[in-house]
C-alpha positions in Angstrom: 23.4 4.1 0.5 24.0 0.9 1.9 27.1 1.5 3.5 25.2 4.8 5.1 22.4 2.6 6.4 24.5 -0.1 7.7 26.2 2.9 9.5 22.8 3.9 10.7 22.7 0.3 12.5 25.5 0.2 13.7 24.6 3.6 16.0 21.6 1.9 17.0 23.5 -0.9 18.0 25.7 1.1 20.1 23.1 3.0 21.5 21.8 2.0 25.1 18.3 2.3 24.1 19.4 -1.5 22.1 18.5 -3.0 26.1 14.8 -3.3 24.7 15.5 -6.0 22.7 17.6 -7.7 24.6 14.2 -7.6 26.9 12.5 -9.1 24.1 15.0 -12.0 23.8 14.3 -13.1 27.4 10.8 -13.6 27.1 8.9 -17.5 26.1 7.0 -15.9 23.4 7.6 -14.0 20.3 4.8 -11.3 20.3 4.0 -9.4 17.1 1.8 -6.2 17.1 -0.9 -6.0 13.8 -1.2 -1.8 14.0 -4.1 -0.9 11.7 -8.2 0.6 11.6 -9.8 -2.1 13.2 -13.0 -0.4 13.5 -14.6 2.6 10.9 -15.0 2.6 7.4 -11.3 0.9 7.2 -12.1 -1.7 9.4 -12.3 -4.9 6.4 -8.7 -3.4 5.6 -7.3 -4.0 8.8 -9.0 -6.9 9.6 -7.6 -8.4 6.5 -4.1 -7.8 7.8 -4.7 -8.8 11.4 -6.1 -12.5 9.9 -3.2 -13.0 7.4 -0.4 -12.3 10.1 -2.6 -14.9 12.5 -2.2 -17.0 9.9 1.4 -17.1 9.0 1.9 -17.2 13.2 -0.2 -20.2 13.0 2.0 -22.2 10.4 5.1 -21.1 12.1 3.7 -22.6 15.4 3.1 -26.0 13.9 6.9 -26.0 12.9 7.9 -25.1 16.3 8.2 -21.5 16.3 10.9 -19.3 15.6 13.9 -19.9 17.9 12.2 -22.4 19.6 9.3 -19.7 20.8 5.6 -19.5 19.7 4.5 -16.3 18.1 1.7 -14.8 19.3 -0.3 -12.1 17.6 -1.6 -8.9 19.2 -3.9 -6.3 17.4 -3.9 -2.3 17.8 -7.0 0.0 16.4 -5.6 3.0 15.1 -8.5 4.1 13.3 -6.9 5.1 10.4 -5.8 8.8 12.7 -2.1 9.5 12.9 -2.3 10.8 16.1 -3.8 7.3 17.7 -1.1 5.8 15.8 1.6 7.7 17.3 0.0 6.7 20.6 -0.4 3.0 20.1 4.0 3.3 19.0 4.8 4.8 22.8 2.1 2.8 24.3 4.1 -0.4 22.7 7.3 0.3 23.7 9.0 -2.9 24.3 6.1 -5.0 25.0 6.3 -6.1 20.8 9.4 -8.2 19.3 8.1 -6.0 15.2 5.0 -4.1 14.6 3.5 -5.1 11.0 1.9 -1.7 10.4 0.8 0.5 10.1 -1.8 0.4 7.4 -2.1 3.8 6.4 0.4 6.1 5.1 -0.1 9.1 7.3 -0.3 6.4 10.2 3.0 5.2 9.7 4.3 8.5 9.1 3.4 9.6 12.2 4.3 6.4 14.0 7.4 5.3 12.9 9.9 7.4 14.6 8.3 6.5 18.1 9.1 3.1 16.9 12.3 3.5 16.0 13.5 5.5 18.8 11.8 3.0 20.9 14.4 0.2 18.8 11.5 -1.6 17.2 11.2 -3.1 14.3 8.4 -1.9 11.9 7.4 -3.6 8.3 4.2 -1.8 6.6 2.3 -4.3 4.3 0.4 -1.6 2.8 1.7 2.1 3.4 3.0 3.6 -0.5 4.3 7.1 0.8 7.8 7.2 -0.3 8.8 9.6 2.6 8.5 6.4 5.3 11.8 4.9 3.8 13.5 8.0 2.2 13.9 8.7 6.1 16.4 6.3 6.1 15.2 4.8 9.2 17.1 1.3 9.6 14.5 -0.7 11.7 11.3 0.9 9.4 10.7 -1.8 6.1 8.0 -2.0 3.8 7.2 -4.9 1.5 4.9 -2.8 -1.0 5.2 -0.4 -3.5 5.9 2.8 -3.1 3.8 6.1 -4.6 6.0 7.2 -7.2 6.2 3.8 -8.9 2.2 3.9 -9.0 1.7 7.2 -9.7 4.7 6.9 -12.5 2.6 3.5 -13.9 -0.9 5.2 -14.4 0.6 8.4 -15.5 2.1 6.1 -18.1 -1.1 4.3 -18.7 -3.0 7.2 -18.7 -1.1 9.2 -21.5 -0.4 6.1 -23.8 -4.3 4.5 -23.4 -6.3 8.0 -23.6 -4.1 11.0 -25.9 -5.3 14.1 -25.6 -7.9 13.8 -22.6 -8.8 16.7 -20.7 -7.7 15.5 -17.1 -8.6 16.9 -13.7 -6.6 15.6 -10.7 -8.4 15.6 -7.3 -7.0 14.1 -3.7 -7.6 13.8 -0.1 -5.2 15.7 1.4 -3.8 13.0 3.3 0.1 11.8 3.0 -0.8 9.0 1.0 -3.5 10.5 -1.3 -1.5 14.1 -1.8 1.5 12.5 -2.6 -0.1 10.4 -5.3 -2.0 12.6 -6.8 1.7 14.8 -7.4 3.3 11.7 -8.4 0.9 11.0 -11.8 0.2 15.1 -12.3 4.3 15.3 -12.2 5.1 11.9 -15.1 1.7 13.1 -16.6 2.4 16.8 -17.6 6.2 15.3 -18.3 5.4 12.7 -20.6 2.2 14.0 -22.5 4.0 17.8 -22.5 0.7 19.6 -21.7 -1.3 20.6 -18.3 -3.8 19.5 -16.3 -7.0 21.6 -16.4 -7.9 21.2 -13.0 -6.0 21.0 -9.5 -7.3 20.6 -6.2 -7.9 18.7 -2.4 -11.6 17.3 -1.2 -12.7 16.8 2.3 -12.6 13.0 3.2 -14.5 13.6 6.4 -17.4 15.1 3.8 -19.6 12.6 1.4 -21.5 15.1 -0.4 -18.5 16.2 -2.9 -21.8 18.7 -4.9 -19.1 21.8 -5.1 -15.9 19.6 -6.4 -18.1 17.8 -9.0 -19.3 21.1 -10.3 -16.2 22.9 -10.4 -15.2 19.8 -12.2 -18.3 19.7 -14.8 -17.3 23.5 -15.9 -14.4 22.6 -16.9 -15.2 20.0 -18.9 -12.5 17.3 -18.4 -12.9 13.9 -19.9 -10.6 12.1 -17.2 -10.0 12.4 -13.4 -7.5 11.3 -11.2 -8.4 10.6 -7.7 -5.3 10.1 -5.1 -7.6 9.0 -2.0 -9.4 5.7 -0.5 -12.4 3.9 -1.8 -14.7 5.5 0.4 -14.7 8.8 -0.7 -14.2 7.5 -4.6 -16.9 5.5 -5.0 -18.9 8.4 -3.4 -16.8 10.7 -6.1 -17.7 8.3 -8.9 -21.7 8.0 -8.1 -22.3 12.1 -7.8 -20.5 12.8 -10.9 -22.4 10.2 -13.0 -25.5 11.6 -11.6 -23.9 14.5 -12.8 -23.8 13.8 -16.1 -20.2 14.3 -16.3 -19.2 11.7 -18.4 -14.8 11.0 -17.4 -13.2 8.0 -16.8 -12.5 7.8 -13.2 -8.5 6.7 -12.5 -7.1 5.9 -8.6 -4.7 4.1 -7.1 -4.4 1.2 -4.9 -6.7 2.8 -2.2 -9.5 2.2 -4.6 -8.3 -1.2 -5.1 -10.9 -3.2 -3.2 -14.1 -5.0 -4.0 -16.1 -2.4 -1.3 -15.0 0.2 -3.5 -17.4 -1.6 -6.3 -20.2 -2.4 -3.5 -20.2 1.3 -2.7 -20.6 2.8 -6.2 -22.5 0.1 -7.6 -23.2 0.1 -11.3 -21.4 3.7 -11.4 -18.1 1.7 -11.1 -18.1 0.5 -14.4 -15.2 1.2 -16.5 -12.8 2.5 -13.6 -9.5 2.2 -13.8 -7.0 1.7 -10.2 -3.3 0.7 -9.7 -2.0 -2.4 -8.4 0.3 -5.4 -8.7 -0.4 -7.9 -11.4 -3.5 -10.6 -10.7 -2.2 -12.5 -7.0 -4.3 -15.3 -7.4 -2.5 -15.7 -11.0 1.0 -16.4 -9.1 2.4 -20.0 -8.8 4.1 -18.9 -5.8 1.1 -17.8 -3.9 -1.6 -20.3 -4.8 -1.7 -22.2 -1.7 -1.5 -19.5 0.6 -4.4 -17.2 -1.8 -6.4 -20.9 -1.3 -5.5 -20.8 2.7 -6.8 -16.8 3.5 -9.7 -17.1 1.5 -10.8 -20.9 2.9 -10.5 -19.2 6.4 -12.2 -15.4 5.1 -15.2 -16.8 3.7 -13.9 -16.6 0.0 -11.9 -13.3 0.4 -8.9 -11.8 -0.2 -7.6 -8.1 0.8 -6.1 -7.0 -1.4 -2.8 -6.4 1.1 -3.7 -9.7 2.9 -0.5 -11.3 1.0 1.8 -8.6 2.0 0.8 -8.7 5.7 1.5 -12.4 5.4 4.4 -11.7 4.0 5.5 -9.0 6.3 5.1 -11.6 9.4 7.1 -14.2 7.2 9.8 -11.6 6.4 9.7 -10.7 10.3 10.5 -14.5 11.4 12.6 -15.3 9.1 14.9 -12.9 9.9 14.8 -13.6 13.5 15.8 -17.6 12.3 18.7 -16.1 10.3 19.7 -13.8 13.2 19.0 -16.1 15.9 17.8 -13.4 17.5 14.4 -11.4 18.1 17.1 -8.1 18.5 15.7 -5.4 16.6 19.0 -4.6 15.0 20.5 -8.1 14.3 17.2 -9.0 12.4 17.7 -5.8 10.5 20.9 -6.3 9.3 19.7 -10.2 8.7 17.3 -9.0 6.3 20.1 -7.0 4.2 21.8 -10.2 3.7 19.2 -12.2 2.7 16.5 -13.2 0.2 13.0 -14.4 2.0 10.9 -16.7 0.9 7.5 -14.8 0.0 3.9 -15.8 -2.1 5.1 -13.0 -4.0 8.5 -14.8 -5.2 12.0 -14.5 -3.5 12.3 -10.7 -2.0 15.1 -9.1 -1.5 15.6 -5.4 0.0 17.2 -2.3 -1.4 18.9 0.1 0.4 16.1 1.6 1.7 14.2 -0.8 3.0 12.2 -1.3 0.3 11.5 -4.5 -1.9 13.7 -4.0 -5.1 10.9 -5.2 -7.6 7.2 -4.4 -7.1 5.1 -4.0 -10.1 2.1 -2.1 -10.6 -0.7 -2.9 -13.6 -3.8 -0.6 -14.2 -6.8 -3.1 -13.1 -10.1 -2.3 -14.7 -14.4 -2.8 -13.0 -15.6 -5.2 -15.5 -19.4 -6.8 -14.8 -19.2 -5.5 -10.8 -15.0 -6.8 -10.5 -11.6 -5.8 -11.1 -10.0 -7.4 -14.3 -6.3 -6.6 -15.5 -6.6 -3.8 -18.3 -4.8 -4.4 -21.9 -1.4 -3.0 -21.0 -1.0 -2.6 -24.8 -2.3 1.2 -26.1 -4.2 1.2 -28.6 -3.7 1.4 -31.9 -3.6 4.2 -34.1 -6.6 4.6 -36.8 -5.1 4.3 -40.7 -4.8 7.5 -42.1 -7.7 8.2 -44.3 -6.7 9.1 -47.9 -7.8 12.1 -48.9 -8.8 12.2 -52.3 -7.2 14.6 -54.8 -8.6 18.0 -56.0 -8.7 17.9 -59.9 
């Protein structure tokens, strides 16, 4: 696989479409592009990553740059709609040195061939749709997780933490939501050997989910999975405790975030969401966790780190290539190991990081604590006293 995507460069580098980043090299400044929803109900999401990537700019600055040019950091509202994302990639075209973006999975998904037939480099902090590397793009990284690992770890957690429950699997329809909701129901119904009881999409344009919640309620289930954002599961989570439907509510990492918690209130108690083990917790990252949330009045997005790192892994290969070329940072970064909050990462042959754990997190008093990875026990049999 290697081999086949070092091949994969080396066409690119042939190709006469490589002239944009020579383009790129000419220029006194090193210009990276933050593509994400700057405005909407994602906005805090992108804002998160567009502060982060200022802020690993800013520290490379005070060093000097990277080859001896500052980086500056341009922004791009996408919305959180493929199709403006597809039009912010051809809108772009050589007027970026890498794109950190885009945010969203079906963002990316629609973007990143414009951006690699454009020969620029793209690195998603966030986007878990396994389909953006299995492309085998060269110049289109990710420094996240991917879907199946997540929807493999709840799946996991799910059947070990809660035998026997009656689960329902909803989703939004969208790349990243569909494919994560198949991910769990696929290790699920493998590893517990039984069926789900219920199937099926929601509108995320809609916030009154009346019709899912009773289809839901007649079938009685005693857990749901949700593959979608926190908008529409906190809005999920309030109308089916209203409801009277008593499940435990399980997402992913689009539910990760302390607005999913505002939004649902007391009704988020006891959910259960994917992500990577505690950030804060790592000795690598304290200073920069300390850094983002001294300059975000005491917050941290949950994918402000791997923006940060995204920019980092971005420079740093441009050092190690001595180049901002598209292609020579690319095959930098397969040689390499870069310095990250999250340890020393390294890429696979895909482009993605080759170790990226995911916990199940747990809304404890009105915040996400780490869940007992342990199962729990089985109860003592009970003797049964013999018939005389």
């Amino acid at each position: 696989m290697r081999k086949a995507m070092m091949a994969r460069l080396a066409v690119a580098v042939a190709g006469a479409g490589l002239l944009l980043g020579g383009m790129a090299c000419s220029k006194k400044e090193v210009t990276l592009l933050v593509a994400a929803p700057m405005s909407g109900e994602q906005a805090q999401a992108g804002n998160d990553l567009l502060d982060a990537v200022r802020f690993a700019a800013e520290e490379w600055n005070v060093k000097g740059g990277v080859l001896g040019k500052k980086v500056v950091v341009q922004s791009a509202d996408d919305k959180g709609d493929p199709d403006t994302a597809a039009k912010i990639a051809a809108e772009w075209k050589g007027k970026a040195d890498a794109v950190i973006g885009h945010y969203n999975s079906s963002c990316t998904l629609a973007a990143m061939e414009v951006y690699y037939k454009n020969r620029t480099l793209m690195i998603t902090p966030s986007s878990t749709n396994p389909e953006i590397t299995e492309k085998g793009y060269p110049l289109v990284f990710r420094v996240c997780g991917r879907d199946d690992q997540q929807g493999k770890s709840a799946a996991a957690y799910v059947a070990g933490h809660f035998p026997g429950a009656r689960v329902a699997v909803l989703h939004d329809n969208s790349s990243y939501g569909k494919e994560l909701a198949n991910e769990f129901m696929a290790n699920y119904e493998f590893l517990t050997k039984s069926k789900l009881i219920h199937y099926g999409p929601i509108d995320r344009s809609h916030v009154d989910f009346a019709s899912e919640v009773s289809a839901l309620k007649a079938k009685e289930p005693t857990l749901v999975y949700f593959g979608g954002l926190w908008p529409q599961g906190a809005e999920l989570v309030k109308q089916m405790r209203r409801s009277e439907l008593p499940v435990t509510f399980v997402s992913g990492d689009g539910c990760f975030d302390p607005q999913f918690i505002k939004a649902a209130g007391s009704d988020a108690e006891g959910s259960l969401a994917t992500f990577i083990p505690d950030q804060e917790k790592l000795p690598t990252a304290k200073a920069t966790v300390r850094a983002i949330k001294g300059r975000s009045g005491g917050r941290l997005g949950p994918y402000a780190l791997y923006a940060y790192s995204a920019a980092n892994v971005v420079l740093q290969g441009m050092a190690k290539a001595q180049s901002t070329d598209s292609v020579a940072v690319a095959k930098a970064l397969h040689t390499m190991e870069v310095e990250t909050p999250f340890g020393m990462m390294k890429f696979d042959d895909k482009n993605d990081p080759q170790q990226s754990p995911f916990v199940m997190w747990k809304v404890e008093g009105g915040v996400f604590v780490e869940a007992p990875k342990d199962a729990p026990a089985a109860p003592a049999p009970v003797a049964v006293p013999e018939v005389k």
